[in-house]
N, C-alpha and C positions, 0 to 999 in steps of 0.2 A: 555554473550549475550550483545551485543548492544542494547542500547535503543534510539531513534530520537524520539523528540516530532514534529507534527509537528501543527501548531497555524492555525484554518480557517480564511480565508480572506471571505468568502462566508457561504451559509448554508452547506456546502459539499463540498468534494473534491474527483475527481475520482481516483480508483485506479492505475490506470498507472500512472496520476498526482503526487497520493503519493509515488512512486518506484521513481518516476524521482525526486522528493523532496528531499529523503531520502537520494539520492546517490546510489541506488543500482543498479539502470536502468541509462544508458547514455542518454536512446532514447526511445522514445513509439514503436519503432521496439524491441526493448530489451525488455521493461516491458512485452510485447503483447508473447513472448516467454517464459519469466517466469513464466508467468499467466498459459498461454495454457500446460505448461509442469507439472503444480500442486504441483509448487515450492512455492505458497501465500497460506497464509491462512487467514481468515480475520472470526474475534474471534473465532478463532479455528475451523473451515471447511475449506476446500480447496473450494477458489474459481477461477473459470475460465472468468470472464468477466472484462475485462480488466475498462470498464465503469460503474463496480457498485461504486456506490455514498457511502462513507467514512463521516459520522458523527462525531459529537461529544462524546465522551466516546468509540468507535471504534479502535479497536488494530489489524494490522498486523505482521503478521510475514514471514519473508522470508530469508531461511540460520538459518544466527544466528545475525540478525538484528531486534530489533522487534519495530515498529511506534507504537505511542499515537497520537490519535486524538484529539485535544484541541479548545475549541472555544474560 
């Protein structure tokens, strides 16, 4: 598995932000398909909204890529 840290600039970063961060998503059209298809998981549930807000200590995984959120 892949791992990408990715560092907040903000209190939070939206999930499609971080697919598109990570490299996994070209385009918030791509992340918004990955989302909706229940291809994310975000600490381990499948989430579907492309806009939930991604904290600090926060892990996704999508494939076999998995983000750390970092402040």
């Amino acid at each position: 598995m892949n791992i990408t840290d990715i560092k907040l600039r903000d209190e939070y970063i939206k999930l499609g932000q971080a697919l598109k961060a990570a490299g996994i998503a070209e385009s918030g059209v791509d992340a918004k398909f990955l989302i909706q298809d229940g291809k994310v998981l975000v600490n381990g549930q499948v989430e579907l909204q492309r806009g939930k807000k991604l904290h600090d200590g926060d892990e996704v995984v999508c494939g076999d890529v998995n983000i750390k959120i970092h402040s």
